[in-house]
MIBATI-806573 format. One record per residue (C-alpha): residue in one letter; x, y, z negated. Coordinates in steps of 0.25 Angstrom, whole numbers, plus 5000, padded with zeros to 4 digits. Each point is the difference from the previous one (the first is absolute). Layout:
N
AXYZ/...
***
This chain:
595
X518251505291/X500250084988/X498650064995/X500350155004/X500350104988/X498750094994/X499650115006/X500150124992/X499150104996/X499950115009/X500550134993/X499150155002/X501150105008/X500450124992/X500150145005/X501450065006/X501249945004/X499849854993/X498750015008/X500450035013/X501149894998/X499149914996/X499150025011/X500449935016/X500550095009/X498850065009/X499049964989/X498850114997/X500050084989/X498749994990/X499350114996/X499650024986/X498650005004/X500049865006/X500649984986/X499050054993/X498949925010/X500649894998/X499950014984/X498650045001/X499749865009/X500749944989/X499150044988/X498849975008/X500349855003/X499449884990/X500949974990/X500549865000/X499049894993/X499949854996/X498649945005/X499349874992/X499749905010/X499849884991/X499849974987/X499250074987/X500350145005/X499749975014/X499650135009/X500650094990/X501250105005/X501050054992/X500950135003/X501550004998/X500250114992/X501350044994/X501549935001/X499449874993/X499049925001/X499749874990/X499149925004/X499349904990/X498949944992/X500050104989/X499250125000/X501050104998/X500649975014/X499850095011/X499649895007/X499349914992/X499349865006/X499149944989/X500649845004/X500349914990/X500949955013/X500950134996/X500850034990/X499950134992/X501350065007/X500149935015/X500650075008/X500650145004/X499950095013/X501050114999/X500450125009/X501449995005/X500550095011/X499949905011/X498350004995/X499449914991/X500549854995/X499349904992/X500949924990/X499449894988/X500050034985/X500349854998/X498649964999/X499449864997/X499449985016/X501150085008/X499850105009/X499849955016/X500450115012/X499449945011/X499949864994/X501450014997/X500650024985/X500650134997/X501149984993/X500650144999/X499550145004/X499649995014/X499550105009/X498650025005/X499450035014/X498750025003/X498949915001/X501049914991/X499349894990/X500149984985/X499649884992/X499950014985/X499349864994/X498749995008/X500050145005/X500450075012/X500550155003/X500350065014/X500950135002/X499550115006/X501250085004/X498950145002/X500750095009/X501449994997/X500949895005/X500549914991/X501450025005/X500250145001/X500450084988/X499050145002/X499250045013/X500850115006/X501249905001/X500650015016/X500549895009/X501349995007/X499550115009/X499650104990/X498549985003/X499349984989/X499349864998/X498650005000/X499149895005/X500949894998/X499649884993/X500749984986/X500949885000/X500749914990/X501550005001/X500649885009/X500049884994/X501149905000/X500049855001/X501049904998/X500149834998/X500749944988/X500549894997/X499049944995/X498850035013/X499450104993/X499950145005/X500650134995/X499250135000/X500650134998/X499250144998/X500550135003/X500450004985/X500449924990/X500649875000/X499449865007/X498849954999/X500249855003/X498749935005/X499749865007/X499550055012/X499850115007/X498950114998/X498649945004/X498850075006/X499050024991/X498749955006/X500949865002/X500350014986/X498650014997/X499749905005/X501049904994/X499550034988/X498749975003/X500249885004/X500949974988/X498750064992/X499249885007/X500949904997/X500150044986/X498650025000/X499849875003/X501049934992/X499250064989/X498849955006/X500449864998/X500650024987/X498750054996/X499349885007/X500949914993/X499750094985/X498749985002/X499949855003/X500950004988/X499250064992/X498749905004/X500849894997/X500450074986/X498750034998/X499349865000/X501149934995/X500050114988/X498249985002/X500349844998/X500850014987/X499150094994/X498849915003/X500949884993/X500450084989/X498550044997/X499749845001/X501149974992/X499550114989/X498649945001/X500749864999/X500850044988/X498850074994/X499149895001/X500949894992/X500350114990/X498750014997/X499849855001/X501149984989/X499450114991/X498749935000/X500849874995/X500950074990/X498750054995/X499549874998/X501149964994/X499950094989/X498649974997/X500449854997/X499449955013/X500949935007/X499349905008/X499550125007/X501350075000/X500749875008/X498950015010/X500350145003/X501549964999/X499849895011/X499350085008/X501050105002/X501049875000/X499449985013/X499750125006/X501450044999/X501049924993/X501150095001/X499450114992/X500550024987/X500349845001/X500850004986/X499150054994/X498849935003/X500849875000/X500150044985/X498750044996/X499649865007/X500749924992/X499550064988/X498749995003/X500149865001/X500449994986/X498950114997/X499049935003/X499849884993/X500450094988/X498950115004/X499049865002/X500349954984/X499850144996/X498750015004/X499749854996/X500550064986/X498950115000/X498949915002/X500449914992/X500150094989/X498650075004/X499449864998/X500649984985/X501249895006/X501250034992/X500749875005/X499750015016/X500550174998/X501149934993/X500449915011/X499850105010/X501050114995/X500949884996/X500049985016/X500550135002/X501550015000/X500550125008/X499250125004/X499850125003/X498850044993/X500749994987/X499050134995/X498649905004/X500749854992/X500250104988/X498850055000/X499549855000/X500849954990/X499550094990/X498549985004/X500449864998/X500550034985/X498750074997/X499149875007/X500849924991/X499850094988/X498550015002/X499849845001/X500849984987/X499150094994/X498649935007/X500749864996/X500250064984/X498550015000/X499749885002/X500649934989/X498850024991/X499149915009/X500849875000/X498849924997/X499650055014/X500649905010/X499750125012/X500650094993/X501349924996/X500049955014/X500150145007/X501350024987/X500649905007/X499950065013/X500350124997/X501249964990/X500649915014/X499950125010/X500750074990/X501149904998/X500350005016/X500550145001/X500649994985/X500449854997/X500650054985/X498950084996/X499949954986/X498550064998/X499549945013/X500649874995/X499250004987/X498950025007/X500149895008/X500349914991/X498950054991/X498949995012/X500449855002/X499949974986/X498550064998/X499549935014/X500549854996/X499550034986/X498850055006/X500049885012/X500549894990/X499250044986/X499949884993/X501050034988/X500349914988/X499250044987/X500750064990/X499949934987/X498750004994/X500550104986/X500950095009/X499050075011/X500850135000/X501249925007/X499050005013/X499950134998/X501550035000/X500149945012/X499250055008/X500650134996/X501349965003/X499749965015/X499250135002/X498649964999/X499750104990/X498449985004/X500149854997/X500950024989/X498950114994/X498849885002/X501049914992/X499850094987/X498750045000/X499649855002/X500949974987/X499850144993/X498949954991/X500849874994/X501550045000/X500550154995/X501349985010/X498950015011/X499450104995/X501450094999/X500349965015/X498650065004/X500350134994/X501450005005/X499649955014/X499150135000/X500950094996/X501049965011/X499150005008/X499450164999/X501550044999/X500549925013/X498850095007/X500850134996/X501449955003/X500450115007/X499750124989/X500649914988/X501350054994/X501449934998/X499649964985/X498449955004/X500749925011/X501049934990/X498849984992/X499149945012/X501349915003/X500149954985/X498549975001/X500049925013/X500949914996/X499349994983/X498749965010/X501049905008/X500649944988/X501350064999/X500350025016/X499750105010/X498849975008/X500050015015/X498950124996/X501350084995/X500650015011/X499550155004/X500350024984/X501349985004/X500150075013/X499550124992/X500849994987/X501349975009/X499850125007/X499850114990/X500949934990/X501150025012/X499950145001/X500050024986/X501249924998/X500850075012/X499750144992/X500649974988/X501149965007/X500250135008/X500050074987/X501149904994/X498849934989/X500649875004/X499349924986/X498850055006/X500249975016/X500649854994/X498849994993/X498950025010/X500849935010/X499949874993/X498550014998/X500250025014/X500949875003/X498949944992/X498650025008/X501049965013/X501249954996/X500450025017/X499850154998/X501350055008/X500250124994/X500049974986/X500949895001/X500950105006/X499850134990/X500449884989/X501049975007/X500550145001/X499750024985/X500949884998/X501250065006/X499750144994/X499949924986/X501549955004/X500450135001/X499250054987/X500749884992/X501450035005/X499850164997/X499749934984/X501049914999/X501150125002/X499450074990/X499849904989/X501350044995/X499850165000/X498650024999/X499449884995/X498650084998/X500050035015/X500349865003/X499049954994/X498950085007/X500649945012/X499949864996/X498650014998/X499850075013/X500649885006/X499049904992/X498950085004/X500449985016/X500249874999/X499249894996/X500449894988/X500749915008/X500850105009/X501549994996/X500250154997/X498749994991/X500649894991/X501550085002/X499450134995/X499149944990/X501249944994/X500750125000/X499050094992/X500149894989/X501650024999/X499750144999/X499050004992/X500849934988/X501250075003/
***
C-alpha cells in the first residue's frame, strides 16, 4: 500500500462567510473569549528546549529561541557543547510550521536522530534524541505539540486541540531493491537506511558491547605493545651492555698501542715489540696492518738499536775501532737522529787520540810510551784504515820499540860520531840522538852544532801550535839540517801544521785571483806532503787557468805585444819550469822581447 499522503496543517477559521464555510455544518461557534484563553494558556506554557544527557555539557538545558538554532562547538552558538567530538558548526534546529526539525551542517561525525543519520531536515517530536560526536541531546517539545502550527488550532470538529500529545508526521517505509529500507518524513525527500528505526535503550546497548569489544581489542593490543616493548627494551639493554664492552675493548688496545708507539719514538724498540705482541695476542684483529708493520720493523730495529748502544760505550771507554765496528753494523734504521749523533762523537774521539798520540812522539826512548803510540795509532786505523797521521804514527812507534827492544847498533866510524847522532834523529829518538852529541860535543865541532840544533827543535816543537807559517818552514828546514838532509819522523806534526796554514793561505790568494802567489804556497805545500789533495788540485786548476792566460797572449802578440808579454809571464809564474805552457810562454817573451 502506498504510504498515505501528509497531513496538512490545520488552518485558523476567519470571521464571516469563509468561516462559516469553513466550519461543518452544526459545529459551535468560538467565542472571542475562548480565543483569548486560549492565547493566554499558550504564553504561559515552557518553551521548547534541548536537554544534555551525555557528554561535556551533560545536565545543561538549552531553550529554543527564535526560528533557528545552531548547534555546535564554537562559542558564539546559541547552543554551544565544549566537545572536541563536535564541530564548530553541527547541526541546526529550526522552526518550521509543522514545529521544529533538526538537519546537519555537514559536520565531520554527523548528526544521529534516534541512532539513525539525518540526512536532511527531519522533523522533531518530543522526547526525540540527538547525537552529535560523544554527546547526547533530547527534545523537550514544552507545551506545544510538535506537529501543530499554533495553540488555538481546532480539529475536524471545531473544538480546539488541547491536551493531545504532539506527534511527528507519519512515516513511510518501503524495500528497495537492494534489502534496504526506505524512510520518509513528513518532509523532504527519503532517508535511505539499513534497517528500520531501533529502540534506544537496545541501541544502547549494542554499543556497549561493541564499546567491550573494542575495549578489549585494545586491551590486547596494549598487551602485546607492552610485551613488545620488554623485548625491545632488553634487546636494546643487551646491545648497549656490548657496545660499552666493545668501547672499553677498543679503548684499552688504544691505549695499548700508544704506549708502544711511544716507545718507539724513544729508540726502544725491544720494548715496544713487547707491547706489540701483547696486543697481537690479545686481539689480533685490531689494527692488524699496522701492528704487522711496526713488527717487522722492530725486528730490524733492534739489532740496530743494540749496536747503537754498543757504540756508546764503546766510545765512553776510549775504543774508536769497537764504536767503529759497531755503527758499521747498522745499515737501516730509524733512529737516523741517535747514529749521527754518534758518528760525530766518534770524529771527535778520533781527533782527541791523534792529539794524545802527537804527544808522545817526544818520549821515543820510552818503550811504555811508544807501546801505548802503537795502540792508540792501531785503534785509530780500524775506524780510518787511510789515515795518513795514524799511519806515521804507527810506523814511528814500531820503529822506537825494536830500536829500543833490539839496541845493539853498529858503531859509527870512529872520526865521524855525529853520523850516530843523525840517526838517531832521523828515526825519532831525539833524546838518544841529544846523548850522542853531548857525548862527542867536546872532540868534534859537528856534535857540537847538532847539540845546539837538537835543542832548539826541541823548545820550538813544545810551542808547535802558536808558531807561524814562516817559523813552521824554518822548524821544517831545521829538522831535516839535524837529520842530514831528510825530514825526520819528529817533522811529522811540523808538517801537519805547515800543511795546514799553508793551505788556507794558498786558497785566499786564489779567491782574490793572486795565482803566482796561491801557486807558490801550494808548492811549499806539495812539498811538506806531496799527497796533499787539495794542492794538487788548486795546481791543477792554476794549470788550466794558465792555458787560458797563454791563449789570451798569444792573440795578442800581434796587436799589443806589451800586453802579451804580461801574460806570458803570468803563465811562467803558474807553472812550474817543466810545465809545457811554462817553456811555450817563456819562449814567447824572448820572440817578443827582440822583436
Amino acid at each position: 500500500m502506498p504510504p498515505p499522503p501528509n497531513q496538512p496543517p490545520r488552518r485558523r477559521p476567519t470571521s464571516g462567510a469563509s468561516s462559516a464555510a469553513a466550519r461543518p455544518s452544526g459545529a459551535p461557534r468560538r467565542t472571542t473569549g475562548a480565543v483569548s484563553a486560549a492565547r493566554a494558556a499558550a504564553k504561559r506554557a515552557p518553551q521548547a528546549k534541548l536537554v544534555c544527557e551525555a557528554g561535556p555539557s551533560s545536565g545543561q538545558e538549552f531553550v529554543l529561541e527564535g526560528d533557528e538554532v545552531v548547534i555546535g562547538r564554537a562559542a558564539d552558538n546559541p547552543v554551544s557543547i565544549p566537545d572536541t567530538s563536535v564541530s564548530r558548526k553541527h547541526a541546526l534546529v529550526r522552526k518550521t510550521e509543522d514545529g521544529w526539525a533538526v538537519s546537519d551542517l555537514g559536520s565531520g561525525n554527523g548528526t544521529l536522530l534516534n541512532g539513525d543519520a539525518v540526512a536532511d531536515e527531519t522533523p522533531l517530536s518530543n522526547g526525540d534524541v540527538i547525537r552529535l560526536g560523544d554527546s547526547e541531546l533530547r527534545f523537550d517539545a514544552g507545551g506545544a505539540s510538535a506537529g501543530a502550527g499554533a495553540p488555538d488550532d481546532t480539529g475536524d470538529d471545531g473544538a480546539q486541540d488541547t491536551g493531545a500529545p504532539a506527534r511527528r508526521p507519519p512515516v513511510r517505509t518501503a524495500r528497495t531493491g537492494g534489502g534496504s529500507i526506505e524512510r520518509s518524513t513528513g518532509r523532504g525527500r527519503p532517508v535511505r537506511t539499513s534497517r528500520m528505526q531501533e529502540d534506544p535503550e537496545a541501541s544502547r546497548q549494542k554499543k556497549r558491547k561493541l564499546f567491550i569489544a573494542v575495549g578489549g581489542g585494545l586491551v590486547v593490543i596494549l598487551a602485546l605493545l607492552v610485551g613488545w616493548k620488554a623485548i625491545d627494551n632488553k634487546r636494546k639493554a643487551a646491545q648497549a651492555v656490548a657496545a660499552k664492552q666493545q668501547r672499553e675493548h677498543e679503548a684499552e688496545m688504544a691505549g695499548l698501542f700508544k704506549e708502544a708507539k711511544d716507545l718507539v719514538r724513544q729508540g726502544n724498540w725491544a720494548d715496544a715489540k713487547a707491547k706489540l705482541v701483547e696486543m697481537t695476542e690479545f686481539d689480533p684483529e685490531y689494527e692488524a696492518k699496522q701492528v704487522a708493520n711496526y713488527l717487522e720493523i722492530a725486528d730490524r730495529e733492534i739489532p740496530a738499536q743494540k749496536a747503537l748502544e754498543t757504540a756508546r760505550e764503546a766510545l765512553k771507554a776510549g775504543e774508536v775501532g769497537k764504536a767503529f765496528t759497531a755503527l758499521t753494523a747498522v745499515k737501516t734504521t730509524t733512529q737516523e737522529n741517535a747514529v749521527r749523533t754518534l758518528k760525530n762523537q766518534l770524529d771527535e774521539k778520533i781527533a782527541e787520540k791523534l792529539t794524545e798520540a802527537r804527544g808522545l812522539l817526544p818520549f821515543a826512548s820510552e818503550l811504555e810510551k811508544m807501546e801505548k803510540l802503537k795502540a792508540l795509532s792501531e785503534d785509530i786505523l780500524v775506524a780510518r784504515p787511510e789515515d795518513r797521521d795514524a799511519k806515521e804514527l804507527q810506523k814511528q812507534a814500531d820503529t822506537a820499540i825494536y830500536r829500543i827492544k833490539n839496541p845493539t847498533i853498529a858503531p859509527p866510524p870512529p872520526d865521524r860520531p855525529w853520523v850516530e847522532v843523525q840517526q838517531r834523529f832521523k828515526s825519532g829518538d831525539a833524546t838518544g840522538a841529544l846523548s850522542l852529541a853531548q857525548a862527542c860535543a867536546n872532540k868534534h865541532a859537528p856534535c857540537r852544532q847538532l847539540e845546539s840544533q837538537i835543542k832548539e827543535f826541541e823548545a820550538k816543537s813544545k810551542k808547535l801550535e802558536s808558531l807561524n807559517e814562516n817559523e813552521l818552514i824554518g822548524l821544517y828546514a831545521l829538522d831535516k839540517k839535524i837529520a842530514g838532509g831528510e825530514s825526520s819522523d819528529l817533522s811529522r806534526q811540523i808538517r801537519t801544521q805547515l800543511v795546514s796554514k799553508l793551505f788556507v793561505k794558498a786558497s785566499q790568494y786564489k779567491t782574490t785571483g793572486n795565482w803566482s802567489k796561491a801557486i807558490e804556497l801550494a808548492r811549499k805545500v806539495l812539498e811538506a806532503d806531496p799527497g796533499h789533495v787539495g794542492a794538487q788540485s788548486l795546481v791543477n786548476e792554476a794549470r788550466s787557468q794558465a792555458k787560458d792566460v797563454y791563449l789570451r797572449g798569444y792573440q795578442l802578440k800581434e796587436t799589443s805585444p806589451d800586453e802579451a808579454i804580461k801574460l806570458f809571464k803570468d803563465v811562467m809564474t803558474m807553472t812550474p819550469p817543466d810545465d809545457e805552457y811554462h817553456q811555450k810562454a817563456k819562449a814567447r817573451v824572448t820572440e817578443l822581447q827582440k822583436q
